[in-house]
C-alpha positions, -999 to +999 in steps of 0.1 A: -245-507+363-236-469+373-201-477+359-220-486+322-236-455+327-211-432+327-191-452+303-223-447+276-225-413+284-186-406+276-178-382+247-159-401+217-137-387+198-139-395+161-107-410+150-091-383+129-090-359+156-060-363+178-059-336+200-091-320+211-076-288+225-063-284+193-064-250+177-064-271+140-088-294+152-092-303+114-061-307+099-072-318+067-085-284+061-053-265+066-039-293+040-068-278+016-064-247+023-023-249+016-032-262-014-056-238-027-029-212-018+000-229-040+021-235-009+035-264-019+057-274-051+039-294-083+074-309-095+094-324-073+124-321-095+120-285-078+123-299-045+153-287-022+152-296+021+181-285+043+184-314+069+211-309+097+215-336+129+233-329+155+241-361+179+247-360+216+286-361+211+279-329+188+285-346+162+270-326+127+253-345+100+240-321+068+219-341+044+200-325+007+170-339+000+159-337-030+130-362-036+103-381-015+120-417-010+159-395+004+134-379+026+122-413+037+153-428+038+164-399+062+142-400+087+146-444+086+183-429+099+176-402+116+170-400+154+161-377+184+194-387+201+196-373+238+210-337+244+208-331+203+192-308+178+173-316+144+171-289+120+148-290+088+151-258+065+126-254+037+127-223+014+110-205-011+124-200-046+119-166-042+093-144-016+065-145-035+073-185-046+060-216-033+080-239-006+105-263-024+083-287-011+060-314-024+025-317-005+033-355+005+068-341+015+053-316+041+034-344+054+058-371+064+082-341+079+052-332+104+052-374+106+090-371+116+088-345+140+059-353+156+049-324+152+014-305+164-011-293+137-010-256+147+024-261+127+004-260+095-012-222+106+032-214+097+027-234+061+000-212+050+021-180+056+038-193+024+025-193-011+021-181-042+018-146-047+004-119-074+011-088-048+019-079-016-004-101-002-010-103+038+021-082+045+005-069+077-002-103+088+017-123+112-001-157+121-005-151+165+024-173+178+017-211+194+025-224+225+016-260+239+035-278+267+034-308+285+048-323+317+082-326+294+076-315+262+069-277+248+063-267+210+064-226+199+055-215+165+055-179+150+064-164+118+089-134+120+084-107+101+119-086+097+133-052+068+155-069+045+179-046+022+172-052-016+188-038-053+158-032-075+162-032-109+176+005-117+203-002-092+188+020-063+184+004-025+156-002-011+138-023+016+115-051+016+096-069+045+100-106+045+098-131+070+106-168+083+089-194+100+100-211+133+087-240+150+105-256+179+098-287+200+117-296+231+118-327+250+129-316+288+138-353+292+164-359+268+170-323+260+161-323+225+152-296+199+137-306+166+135-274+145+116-268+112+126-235+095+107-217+066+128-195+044+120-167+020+148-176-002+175-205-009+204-191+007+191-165+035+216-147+057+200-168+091+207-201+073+242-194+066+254-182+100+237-214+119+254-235+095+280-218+101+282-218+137+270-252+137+303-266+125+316-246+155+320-270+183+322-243+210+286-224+194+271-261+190+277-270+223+258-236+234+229-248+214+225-282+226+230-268+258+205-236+258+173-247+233+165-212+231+198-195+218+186-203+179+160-178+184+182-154+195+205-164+162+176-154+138+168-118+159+197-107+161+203-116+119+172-091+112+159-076+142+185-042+137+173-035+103+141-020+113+162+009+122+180+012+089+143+005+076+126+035+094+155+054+087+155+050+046+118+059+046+124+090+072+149+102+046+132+101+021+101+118+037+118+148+051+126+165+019+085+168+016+085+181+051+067+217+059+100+235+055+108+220+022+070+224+008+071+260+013+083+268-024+055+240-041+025+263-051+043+277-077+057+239-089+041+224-114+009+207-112+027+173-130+055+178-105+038+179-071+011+148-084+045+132-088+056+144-052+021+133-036+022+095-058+058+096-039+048+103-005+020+081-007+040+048-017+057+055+018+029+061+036+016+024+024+047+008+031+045+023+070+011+015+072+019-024+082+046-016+109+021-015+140+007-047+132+042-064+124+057-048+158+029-059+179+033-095+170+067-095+174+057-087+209+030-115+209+066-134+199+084-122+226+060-128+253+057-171+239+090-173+241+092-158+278+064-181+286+086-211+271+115-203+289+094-203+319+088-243+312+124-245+308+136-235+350+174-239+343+198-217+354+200-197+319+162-190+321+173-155+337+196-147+313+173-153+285+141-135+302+166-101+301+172-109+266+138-109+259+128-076+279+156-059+261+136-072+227+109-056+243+124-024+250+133-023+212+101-029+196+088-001+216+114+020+205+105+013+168+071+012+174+074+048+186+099+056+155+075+041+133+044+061+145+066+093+139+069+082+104+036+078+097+032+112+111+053+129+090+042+108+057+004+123+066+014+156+071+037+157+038+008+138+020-016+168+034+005+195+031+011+183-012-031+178-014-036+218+000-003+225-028-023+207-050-059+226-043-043+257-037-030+258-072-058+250-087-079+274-075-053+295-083-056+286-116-092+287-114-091+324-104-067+337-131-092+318-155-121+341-137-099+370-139-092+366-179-129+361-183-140+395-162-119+411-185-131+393-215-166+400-204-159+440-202-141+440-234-170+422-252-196+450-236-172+482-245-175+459-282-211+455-275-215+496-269-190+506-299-214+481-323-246+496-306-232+533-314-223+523-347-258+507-352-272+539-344-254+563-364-261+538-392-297+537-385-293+575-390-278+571-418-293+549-434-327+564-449-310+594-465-285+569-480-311+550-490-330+573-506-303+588-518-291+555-535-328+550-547-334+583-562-299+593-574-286+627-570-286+634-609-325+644-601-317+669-573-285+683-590-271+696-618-243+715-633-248+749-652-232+742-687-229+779-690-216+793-655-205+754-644-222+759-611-239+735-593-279+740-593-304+726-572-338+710-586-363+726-571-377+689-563-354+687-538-381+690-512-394+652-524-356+639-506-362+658-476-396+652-474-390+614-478-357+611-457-367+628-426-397+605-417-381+572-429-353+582-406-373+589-372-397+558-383-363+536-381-351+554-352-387+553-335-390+514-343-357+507-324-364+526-296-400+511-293-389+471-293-351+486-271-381+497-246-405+468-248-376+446-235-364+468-207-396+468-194-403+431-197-369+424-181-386+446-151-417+428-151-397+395-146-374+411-117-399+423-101-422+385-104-392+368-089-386+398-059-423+392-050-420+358-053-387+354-033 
């Protein structure tokens, strides 16, 4: 009865979940998800895997698949022989491309390598871009491990030298996935490799030293030696990486913006723009470099599971990884450090010169201002005199000097009309009237302009 019990009270697990310690405990959702994200390849005429089998005599087997059914057909062939390695390479047309990969295809090679759905977290890594998308972002690296099994995912991030179109170098970040899965038993590697492009540098050397038979046998023999293949393909360049950007920063440094508030405005917008496109590609470095160390530390947890007498060896290999990140990661937080300061030091350029120009603009109008009063005086002075002026010439004008003057015909002297009194008499008042109405209405205002001073002193 007790034993019914406990059997009723038993949690079951609903068929479609395999593994409940699973970190994709839904792996029909990461399918979704790699679809919504145009991971995967429409056509399969655009399809192109890298297979390569290595048996336990060493033996290499390359195979192309190009379509569903060869895939099928391989793995019908295909087999985990004892003290081998499978290798299954999928790349991008291009970084910003999906996998050459069909959706069905994906899922029978996870069926063939029995492989755990974490592995799809590496899938989604890869899709169809419009931008830089996620370039900070390294999915955290996977471990799982049984009594004779382990499996480590990760997606390495690494510089990668590139020719843009105007023919000038430059640097790109790109990165590859890895998964790995070990049998301790029959010491067997199965390997699934995502690539950024067709024919990547890390690709070509393990084909390469795969048809070695002294480098193959080092690979069957350490499982852990094809990582150090792909580090040591890309790991350097984030030297020649920092280095490129440091270059190109230090002609913007203090010492060499001394000179730029009397450059153009165009010309240090251009300069800032500049500095700024560096600062953004630095920006991602901390992230990337700290997963690499997330990277590191799986793989010294791995090699842990491993307990062979090469497990030393390859914990000092992975210390002296260590070592380097720090390195760069120091480097790289100088960089950023000197792209801020250069960016600040362009902005104050920028502000000073503005208000420079701002205060020349004052300047000019101070001096506009004064001219326009001395204007304002020499029109005021002129106004008087007119003002003066003006009632004797209008009287003048209305009576007409032929009524005050005449000429003698006799002596041809001039002789004055003795109603000349009638100009005089009319001028003189009709001048101080004019002059007395200006000065009435010049005083009225002054002293309204006091009584408002004085309303807003009282009310202050």
């Amino acid at each position: 009865m007790l034993d019914e019990e406990k059997t009723s009270d038993a949690v079951t697990l609903p068929s479609h979940i395999s593994d409940p310690f699973s970190l994709a405990l839904y792996p029909e959702d990461y399918w979704s998800r790699a679809e919504d994200r145009k991971c995967f390849q429409t056509d399969e005429s655009k399809v192109k895997i890298e297979c390569i089998d290595v048996d336990s005599e060493g033996q290499v087997l390359p195979h192309t698949i190009t379509s569903f059914d060869q895939l099928c057909d391989y793995s019908s062939k295909s087999s985990t022989a004892p003290g081998g390695l499978r290798i299954i390479a999928i790349p991008q047309v291009n970084s910003w491309r999906p996998l050459k990969v069909t959706s069905r295809m994906a899922r029978r090679i996870v069926e063939i390598t029995s492989a755990s759905s974490e592995v799809l977290e590496l899938f989604l890594s890869f899709h169809q871009k419009i931008g830089e998308l996620e370039k900070a972002y390294s999915s955290a690296p996977m471990f799982k491990s049984t009594d004779h099994t382990f499996e480590v995912g990760y997606i390495f991030k690494y510089a990668f030298p590139k020719t843009g179109p105007d023919g000038l170098a430059s640097w790109v970040v790109r990165q590859t996935g890895v998964y790995q899965k070990y049998d301790r038993d029959t010491n067997h590697s199965t390997w699934i490799f995502l690539h950024p492009s067709t024919d990547c540098p890390f690709q070509r050397r393990l084909r390469e030293d795969l048809g070695s038979a002294d480098q193959c046998a080092k690979f069957r023999q350490h499982p852990f030696l094809i990582h150090n293949m792909l580090f040591s393909t890309y790991f350097p360049n984030w030297r020649a990486y920092l280095a490129h950007h440091q270059a190109q920063v230090l002609p913007m440094s203090p010492a060499g913006l001394a000179d730029r508030v009397n450059d153009e405005l165009e010309d240090n917008y251009r300069r800032l723009d500049f500095v700024r496109s560096i600062e953004y590609s630095c920006a991602p470095l901390q992230p990337i470099f700290q997963s690499l160390t997330k990277t590191f530390n799986t793989l010294a947890r791995a090699n842990d599971f491993l307990g062979d007498r090469d497990a030393p060896a390859m914990r000092q290999l992975l210390d002296n990884y260590h070592s380097h990140v720090d390195a760069y990661s120091q480097s790289a937080l100088i960089l950023q450090t000197q792209t801020a300061r250069a960016a600040q030091i362009l902005s104050d350029a920028i502000s000073f010169k503005i208000s420079m120009t701002a205060q020349a603009q004052t300047d000019y109008m101070l001096d506009l201002t004064v001219a326009t009063s001395d204007d304002a005086k020499t029109v005021r002075v002129i106004t008087v005199v007119t003002l003066i002026y003006l009632p004797s010439t209008f009287m003048a004008t209305l009576l007409g000097m032929n009524s005050f003057f005449e000429m003698d015909p006799e002596s041809h002297n001039v002789v004055v009309s003795p109603q000349f009194w009638i100009w005089v008499v009319c001028s003189v008042p009709l001048t101080l009237a004019t002059v007395s109405y200006w000065w009435f209405f010049r005083w009225k205002r002054h002293q309204k302009a006091v009584k408002e001073q004085n309303l807003l002193i009282e009310g202050v």
